[in-house]
N, C-alpha and C positions, 0 to 999 in steps of 0.2 A: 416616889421610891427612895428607901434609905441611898446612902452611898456606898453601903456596901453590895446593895444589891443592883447599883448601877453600873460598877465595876466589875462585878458577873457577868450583866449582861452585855455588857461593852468587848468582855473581852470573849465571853464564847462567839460572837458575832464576829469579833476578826482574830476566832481560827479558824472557822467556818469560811471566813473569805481567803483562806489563804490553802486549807484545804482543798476548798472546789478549788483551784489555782490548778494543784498538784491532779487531781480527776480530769480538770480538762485539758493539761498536758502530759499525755501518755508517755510522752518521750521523758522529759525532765525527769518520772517516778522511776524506769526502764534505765535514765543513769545512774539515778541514787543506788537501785539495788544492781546495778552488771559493776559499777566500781569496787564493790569490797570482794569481788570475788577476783576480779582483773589484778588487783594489792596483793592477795593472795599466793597469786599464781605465778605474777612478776617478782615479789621477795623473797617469797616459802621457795620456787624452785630454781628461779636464778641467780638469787643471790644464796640462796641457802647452802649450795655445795660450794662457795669459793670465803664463806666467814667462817670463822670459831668462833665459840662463845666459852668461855670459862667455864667450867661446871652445867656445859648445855652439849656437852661430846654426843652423850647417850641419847636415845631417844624413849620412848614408853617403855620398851620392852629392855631396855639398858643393853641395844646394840651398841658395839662398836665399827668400828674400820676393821677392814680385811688386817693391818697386824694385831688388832687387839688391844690398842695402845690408844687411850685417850686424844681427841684431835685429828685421828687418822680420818681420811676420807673415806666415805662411807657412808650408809643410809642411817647408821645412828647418828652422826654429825647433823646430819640435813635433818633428820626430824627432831635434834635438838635446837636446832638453829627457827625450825618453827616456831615451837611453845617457848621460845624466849621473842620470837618475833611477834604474835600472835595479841598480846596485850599492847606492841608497840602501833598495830594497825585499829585496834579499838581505840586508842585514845587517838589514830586520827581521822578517825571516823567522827570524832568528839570535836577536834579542831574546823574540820572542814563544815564547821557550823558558822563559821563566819563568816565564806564563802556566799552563798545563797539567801543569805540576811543583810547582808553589806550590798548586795544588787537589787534585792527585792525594794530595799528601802531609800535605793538612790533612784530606783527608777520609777517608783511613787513619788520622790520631790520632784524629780526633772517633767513628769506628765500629769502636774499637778494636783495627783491623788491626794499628797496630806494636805495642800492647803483648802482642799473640798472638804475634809474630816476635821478640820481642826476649824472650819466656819461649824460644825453641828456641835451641840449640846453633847460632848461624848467625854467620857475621859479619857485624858491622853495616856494615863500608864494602861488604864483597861487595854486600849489598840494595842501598843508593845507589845503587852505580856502576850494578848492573844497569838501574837506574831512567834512569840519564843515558845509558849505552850504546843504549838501547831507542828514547829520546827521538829520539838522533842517527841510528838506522838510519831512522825515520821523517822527519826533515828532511832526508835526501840524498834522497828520493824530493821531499817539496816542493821543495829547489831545482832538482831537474833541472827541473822541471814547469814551474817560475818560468824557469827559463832556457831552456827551450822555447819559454813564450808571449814572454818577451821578442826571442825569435829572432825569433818571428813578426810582429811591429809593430815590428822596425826596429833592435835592438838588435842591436851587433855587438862580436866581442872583437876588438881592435884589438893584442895584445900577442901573446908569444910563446904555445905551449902550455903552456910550462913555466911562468911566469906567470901563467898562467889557472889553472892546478892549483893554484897557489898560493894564488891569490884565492879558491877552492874551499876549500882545504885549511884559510886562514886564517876563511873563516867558519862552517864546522865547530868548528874548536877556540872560536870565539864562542861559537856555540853549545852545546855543550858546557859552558863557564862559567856562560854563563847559564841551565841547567837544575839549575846547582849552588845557585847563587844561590836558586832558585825551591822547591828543597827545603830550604835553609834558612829564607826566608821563610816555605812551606807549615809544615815542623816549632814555629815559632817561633809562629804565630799557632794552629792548632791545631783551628780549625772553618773549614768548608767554605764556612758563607756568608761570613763575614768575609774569607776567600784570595779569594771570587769579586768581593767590594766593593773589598777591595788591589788589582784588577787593575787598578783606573782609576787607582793611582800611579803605573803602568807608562808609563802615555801619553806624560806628560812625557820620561820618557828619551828614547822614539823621535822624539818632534815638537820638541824643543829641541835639533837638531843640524842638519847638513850634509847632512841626507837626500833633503829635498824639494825648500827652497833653498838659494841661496849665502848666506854667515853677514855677508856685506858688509853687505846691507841692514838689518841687525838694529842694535839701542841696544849699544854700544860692552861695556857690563856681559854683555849676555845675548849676545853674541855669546862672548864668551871663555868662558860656560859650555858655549854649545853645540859650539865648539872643542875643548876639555879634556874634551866628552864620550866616554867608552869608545867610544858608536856611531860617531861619527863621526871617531874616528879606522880602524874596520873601513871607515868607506863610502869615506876615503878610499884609504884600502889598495886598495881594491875595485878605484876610478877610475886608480887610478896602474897595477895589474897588469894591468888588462883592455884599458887605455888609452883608458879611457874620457874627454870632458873636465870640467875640475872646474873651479870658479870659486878664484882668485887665496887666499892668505890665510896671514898671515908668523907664525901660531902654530907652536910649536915640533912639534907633534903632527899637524899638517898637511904640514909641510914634511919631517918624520921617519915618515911614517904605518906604514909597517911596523912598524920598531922601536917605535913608542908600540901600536899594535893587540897587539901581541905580548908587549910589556910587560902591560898593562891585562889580557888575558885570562890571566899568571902571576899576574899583582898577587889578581883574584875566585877564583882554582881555590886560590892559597896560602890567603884566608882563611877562603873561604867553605864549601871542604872540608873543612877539619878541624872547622869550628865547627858544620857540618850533622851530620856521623858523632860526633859529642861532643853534640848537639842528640838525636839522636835513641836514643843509649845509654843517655842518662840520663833522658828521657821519662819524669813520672809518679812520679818520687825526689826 
């Protein structure tokens, strides 16, 4: 067989293994899809009556608050406060790929899965990719799911189709990174409990950005981390193709969010690919 068609076979083979994973744990499939709607419910409705969002007062129908006055409390507030939220919970739907990729593959070195794989004739990027391929057929099932309930409490795409593919297409390839990322980190740390204790460094990436609020309010310092963050240049991507509205903000990555989201997900797949399939070739040497 060529090599190119050993690395086909390599890697439909593990996402097929990582598939059946997901089939013969009902439970694990039953979180992926009850979390985006639990996001939903916990941001959209309890945090949603207690934030503003600049230019997010109104809601679809361009309600306001009982005086009529932008910002007043009121069900156009709240469902402005969605459709500015709404792209901030798809791209972490996107993050949360590093999650489940960072365990899967520390708990394959510590029960010495990959040193069984890396004794056969296999390629090592085929396995990975198979692994991140797998990842992503599973999170096009969560976003739709996330973009169903969001249809359902008031979210609306406000942009072209082709736009919205885009915003689709762009937090896919997120996604996608950050499953690379997640098996770098899983290969690098190397047992299962310690990948499950790293999950809570994750947090900060998601909650120190433009997801939930506008970065205005924020200390002048943390607000330019949360700006310069990867996430939150996908959330604003999200907000500009769905046309959805976004609060104000003259960082260069806000103001360029495509090219900076598009950037950033070349910048983790250039490093963090080569350095996972180099991570896990030489496993154990």
């Amino acid at each position: 067989m060529s090599a190119v068609a050993n690395l086909a076979a390599d890697t439909w083979s593990s996402m097929l293994r990582v598939l059946l994973h997901y089939r013969r744990s009902p439970g694990l499939l039953a979180v992926s899809l009850a979390v985006p709607v639990l996001m939903v419910v916990v941001f959209g409705y309890v945090f949603g009556s207690a934030i503003t969002v600049p230019g997010a007062e109104t809601g679809a129908a361009g309600a306001t608050g009982a005086t009529g006055a932008p910002g007043a409390s009121g069900a156009g507030s709240v469902d402005g406060y969605r459709e500015f939220l709404m792209p901030g919970l798809f791209a972490m739907v996107a993050v949360n790929g590093i999650m489940p990729t960072m365990v899967g593959a520390a708990r394959d070195v510590g029960r010495g899965v990959t040193d069984r794989l890396r004794s056969m004739a296999v390629s090592r990027t085929g396995l990975l990719l198979g692994q991140t391929l797998a990842d992503l057929l599973v999170s096009v099932v969560v976003l739709a799911l996330l973009a169903a309930v969001g249809l359902v409490v008031g979210w609306r795409i406000r942009g072209g189709a082709a736009d919205a593919a885009g915003a689709f297409g762009l937090l896919l390839l997120f996604r996608f990174a950050m499953t690379w990322v997640g098996l770098l980190l899983g290969l690098a740390v190397g047992k299962e409990e310690a990948a499950g204790q790293l999950v809570v460094a994750v947090f900060p990436l998601a909650m120190v950005t433009n997801a939930f609020v506008p970065t205005g309010g924020m200390p002048g310092w943390l607000a330019a981390v949360a700006e310069w963050n990867p996430m939150s240049a996908v959330v604003q991507a999200g907000r500009d193709l769905f046309g959805n509205p976004s609060a104000p903000s003259a960082a260069w990555p806000m103001q360029h969010s495509v090219p900076a989201a598009l950037l950033w997900c070349a910048v983790l797949l250039l490093v963090c690919g080569p350095f996972a399939v180099r991570k896990f070739a030489s496993h154990g040497t």
